[in-house]
C-alpha positions as CSV (number, residue, x, y, z in Angstrom):
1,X,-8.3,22.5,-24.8
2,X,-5.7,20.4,-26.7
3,X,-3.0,22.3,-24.1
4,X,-5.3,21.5,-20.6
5,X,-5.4,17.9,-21.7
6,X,-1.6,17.6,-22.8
7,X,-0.4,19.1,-19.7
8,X,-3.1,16.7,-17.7
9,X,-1.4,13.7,-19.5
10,X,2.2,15.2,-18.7
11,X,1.1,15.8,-14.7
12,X,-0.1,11.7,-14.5
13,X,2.9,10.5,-16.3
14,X,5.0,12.4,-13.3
15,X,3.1,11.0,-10.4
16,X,3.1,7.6,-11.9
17,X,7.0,7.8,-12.7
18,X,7.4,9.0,-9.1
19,X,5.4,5.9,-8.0
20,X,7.2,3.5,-9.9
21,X,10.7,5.2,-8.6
22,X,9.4,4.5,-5.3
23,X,8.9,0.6,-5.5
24,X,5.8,1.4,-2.5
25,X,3.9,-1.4,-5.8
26,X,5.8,-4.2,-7.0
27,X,4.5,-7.4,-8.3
28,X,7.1,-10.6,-7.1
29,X,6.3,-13.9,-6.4
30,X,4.1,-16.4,-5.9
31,X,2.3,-17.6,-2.7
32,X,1.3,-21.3,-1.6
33,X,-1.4,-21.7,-4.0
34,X,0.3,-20.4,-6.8
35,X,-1.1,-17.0,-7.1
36,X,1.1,-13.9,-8.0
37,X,1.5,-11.7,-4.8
38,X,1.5,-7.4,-5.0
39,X,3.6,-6.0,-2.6
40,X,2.7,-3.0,-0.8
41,X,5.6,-1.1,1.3
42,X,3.3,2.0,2.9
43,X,6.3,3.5,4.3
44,X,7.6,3.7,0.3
45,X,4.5,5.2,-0.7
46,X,5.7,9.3,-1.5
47,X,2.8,10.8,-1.0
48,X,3.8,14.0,0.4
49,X,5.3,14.6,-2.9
50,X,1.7,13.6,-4.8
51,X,-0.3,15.7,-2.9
52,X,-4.0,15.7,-4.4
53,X,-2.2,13.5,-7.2
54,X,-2.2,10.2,-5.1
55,X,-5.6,9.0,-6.5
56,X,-4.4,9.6,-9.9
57,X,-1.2,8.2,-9.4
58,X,-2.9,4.9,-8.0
59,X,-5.0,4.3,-10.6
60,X,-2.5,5.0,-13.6
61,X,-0.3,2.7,-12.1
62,X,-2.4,-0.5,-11.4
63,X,-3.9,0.6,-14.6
64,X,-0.6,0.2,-16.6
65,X,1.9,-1.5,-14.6
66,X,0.0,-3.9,-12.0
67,X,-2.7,-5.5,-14.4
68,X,-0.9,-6.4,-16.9
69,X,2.1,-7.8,-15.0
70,X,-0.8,-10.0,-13.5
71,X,-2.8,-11.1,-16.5
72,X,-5.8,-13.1,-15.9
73,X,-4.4,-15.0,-12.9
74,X,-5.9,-14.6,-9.5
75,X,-3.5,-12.8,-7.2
76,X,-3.0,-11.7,-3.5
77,X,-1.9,-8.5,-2.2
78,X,0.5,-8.3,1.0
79,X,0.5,-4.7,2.5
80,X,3.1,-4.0,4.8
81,X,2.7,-0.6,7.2
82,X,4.9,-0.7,9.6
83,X,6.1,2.5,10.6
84,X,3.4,4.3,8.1
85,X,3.6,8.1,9.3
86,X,0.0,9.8,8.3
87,X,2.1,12.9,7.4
88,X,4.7,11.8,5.0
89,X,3.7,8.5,3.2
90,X,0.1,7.7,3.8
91,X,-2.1,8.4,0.8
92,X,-5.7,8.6,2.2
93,X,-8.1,6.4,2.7
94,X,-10.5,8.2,0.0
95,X,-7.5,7.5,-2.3
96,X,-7.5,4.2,-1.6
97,X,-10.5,3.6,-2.1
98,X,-10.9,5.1,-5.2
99,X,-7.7,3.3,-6.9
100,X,-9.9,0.3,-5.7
101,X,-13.3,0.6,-7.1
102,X,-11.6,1.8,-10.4
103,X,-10.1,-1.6,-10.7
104,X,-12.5,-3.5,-13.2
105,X,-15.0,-6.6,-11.4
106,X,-12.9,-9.1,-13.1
107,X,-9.3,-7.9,-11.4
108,X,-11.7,-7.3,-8.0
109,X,-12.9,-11.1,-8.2
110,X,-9.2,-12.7,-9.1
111,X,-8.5,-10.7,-5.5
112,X,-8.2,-13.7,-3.7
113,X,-6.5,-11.8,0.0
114,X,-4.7,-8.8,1.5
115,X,-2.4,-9.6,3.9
116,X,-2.0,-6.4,6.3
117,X,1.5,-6.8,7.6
118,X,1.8,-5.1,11.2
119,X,-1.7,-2.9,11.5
120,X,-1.4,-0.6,13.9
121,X,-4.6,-0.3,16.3
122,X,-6.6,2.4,14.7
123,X,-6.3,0.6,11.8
124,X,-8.3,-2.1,13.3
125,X,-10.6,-0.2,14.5
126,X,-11.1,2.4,11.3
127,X,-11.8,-1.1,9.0
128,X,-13.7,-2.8,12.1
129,X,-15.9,-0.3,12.0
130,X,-16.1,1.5,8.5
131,X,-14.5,-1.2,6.2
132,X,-17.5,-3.1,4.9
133,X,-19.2,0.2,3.4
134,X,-15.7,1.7,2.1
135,X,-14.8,-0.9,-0.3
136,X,-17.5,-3.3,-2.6
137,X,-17.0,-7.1,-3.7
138,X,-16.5,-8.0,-0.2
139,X,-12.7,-6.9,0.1
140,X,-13.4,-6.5,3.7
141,X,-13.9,-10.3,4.2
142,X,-10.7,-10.9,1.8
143,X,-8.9,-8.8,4.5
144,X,-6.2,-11.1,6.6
145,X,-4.1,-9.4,9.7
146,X,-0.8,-10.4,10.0
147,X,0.8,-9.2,13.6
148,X,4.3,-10.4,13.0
149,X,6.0,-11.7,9.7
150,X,6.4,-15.2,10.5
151,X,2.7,-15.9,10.2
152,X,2.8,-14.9,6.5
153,X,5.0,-17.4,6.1
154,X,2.4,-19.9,6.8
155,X,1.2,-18.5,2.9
156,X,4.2,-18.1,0.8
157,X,7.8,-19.0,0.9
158,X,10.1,-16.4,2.2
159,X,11.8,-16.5,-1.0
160,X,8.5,-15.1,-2.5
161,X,8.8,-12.0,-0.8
162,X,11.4,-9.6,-0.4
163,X,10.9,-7.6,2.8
164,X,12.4,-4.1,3.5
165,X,15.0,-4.3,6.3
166,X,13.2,-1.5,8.3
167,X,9.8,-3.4,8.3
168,X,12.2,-6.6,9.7
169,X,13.5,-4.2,12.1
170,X,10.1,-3.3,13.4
171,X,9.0,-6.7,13.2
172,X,12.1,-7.4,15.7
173,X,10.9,-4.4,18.0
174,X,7.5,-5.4,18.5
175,X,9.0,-8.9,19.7
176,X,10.7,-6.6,21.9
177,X,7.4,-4.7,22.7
178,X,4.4,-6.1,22.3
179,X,2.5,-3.6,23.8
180,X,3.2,-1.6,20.3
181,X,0.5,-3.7,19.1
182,X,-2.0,-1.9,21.7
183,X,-1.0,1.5,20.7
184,X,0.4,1.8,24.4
185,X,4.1,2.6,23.3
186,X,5.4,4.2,19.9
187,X,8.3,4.1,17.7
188,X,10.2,7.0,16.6
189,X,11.6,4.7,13.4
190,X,11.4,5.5,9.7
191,X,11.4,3.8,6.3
192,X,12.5,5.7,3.7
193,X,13.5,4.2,0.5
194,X,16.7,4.9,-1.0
195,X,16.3,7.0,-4.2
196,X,16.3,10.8,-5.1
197,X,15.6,12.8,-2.1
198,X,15.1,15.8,-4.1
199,X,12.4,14.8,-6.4
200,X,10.5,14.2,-3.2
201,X,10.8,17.8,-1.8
202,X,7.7,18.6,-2.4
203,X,5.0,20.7,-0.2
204,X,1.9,19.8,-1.2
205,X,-1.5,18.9,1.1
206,X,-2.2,15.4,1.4
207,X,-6.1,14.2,1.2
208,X,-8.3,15.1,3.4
209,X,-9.0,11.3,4.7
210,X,-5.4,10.2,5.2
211,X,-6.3,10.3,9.0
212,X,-6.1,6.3,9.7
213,X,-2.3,5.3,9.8
């Protein structure tokens, strides 16, 4: 037993050291109102190298990283999923989810918004349709969609909030083509970030309900 559970402890300090290598969760900033802002990068996010340890992962690290960074102050999370691929860096919705509701009520009501930076169509229509019985304490109402980057400005300073060059690139493509937004034309883009490839090469099945990117 005292093996199983040592082991356990080793396999969750992995995944959330390969999390925290990854930067896909950084706290930096502050928005208008003086909240702390979360930053999200989905394409950072390795979970192809998680596997069935994403959940785990998630949870460890806004556990032991996120919380405490935020204190009692009410916060804001900007997600940003451009060029997401389902296959390679999307964790699951049931993941998600899960790293969610094991956030305590307190932390859930000091949620004050997520910005969702460039959602891609099915995304709409996944949360349009499913969001309000996925997640509890109204986080579906707290939900903001941002098509293009300049409208987050409207909520923080762009000092606030450093932003990957590939999700500036793909803001500057959909300026370019804004039938993107419609799911009518595709890019062939990705956003990797910049760390060691290897620890990444990992086969390993991704969750079951990592279907929405």
């Amino acid at each position: 037993m005292v093996i199983t559970v040592e082991k356990d402890a080793a396999a969750g300090g992995e995944a959330a050291l390969l999390l925290e290598r990854s930067r896909a969760i950084t706290v930096q900033g502050r928005d208008r109102k003086g909240r702390d802002v979360v930053r999200v990068v989905g394409s950072y996010f390795p979970a192809r190298a998680l596997g069935g340890r994403a959940e785990e992962a998630l949870r460890a690290y806004l556990r032991e990283r996120v919380l405490p960074a935020i204190g009692d102050r009410e916060f804001v999370v900007v997600y940003m999923h451009s060029r997401v691929d389902r296959g390679g860096n999307f964790p699951g919705v049931g993941a998600i989810r899960g790293a969610y509701e094991s956030l305590p009520a307190a932390a859930k009501d000091r949620l004050r918004a997520v910005y969702f930076v460039h959602p891609a169509l099915q995304s709409r229509l996944f949360l349009a349709t499913f969001g309000r019985f996925l997640f509890s304490s109204g986080l579906y109402e707290k939900l903001r969609y941002m098509s293009r980057l300049e409208y987050m400005w409207v909520h923080m300073d762009k000092g606030q909030l450093e932003v990957p060059d590939c999700v500036l690139e793909h803001d500057e493509e959909l300026e370019r083509r804004p039938l993107m937004d419609y799911g009518i034309e595709a890019t062939e883009s990705r956003c990797v970030y910049e760390y060691d490839a290897a620890s990444m090469d990992t086969s390993a099945s991704l969750h079951s309900l990592r279907c929405v990117s």
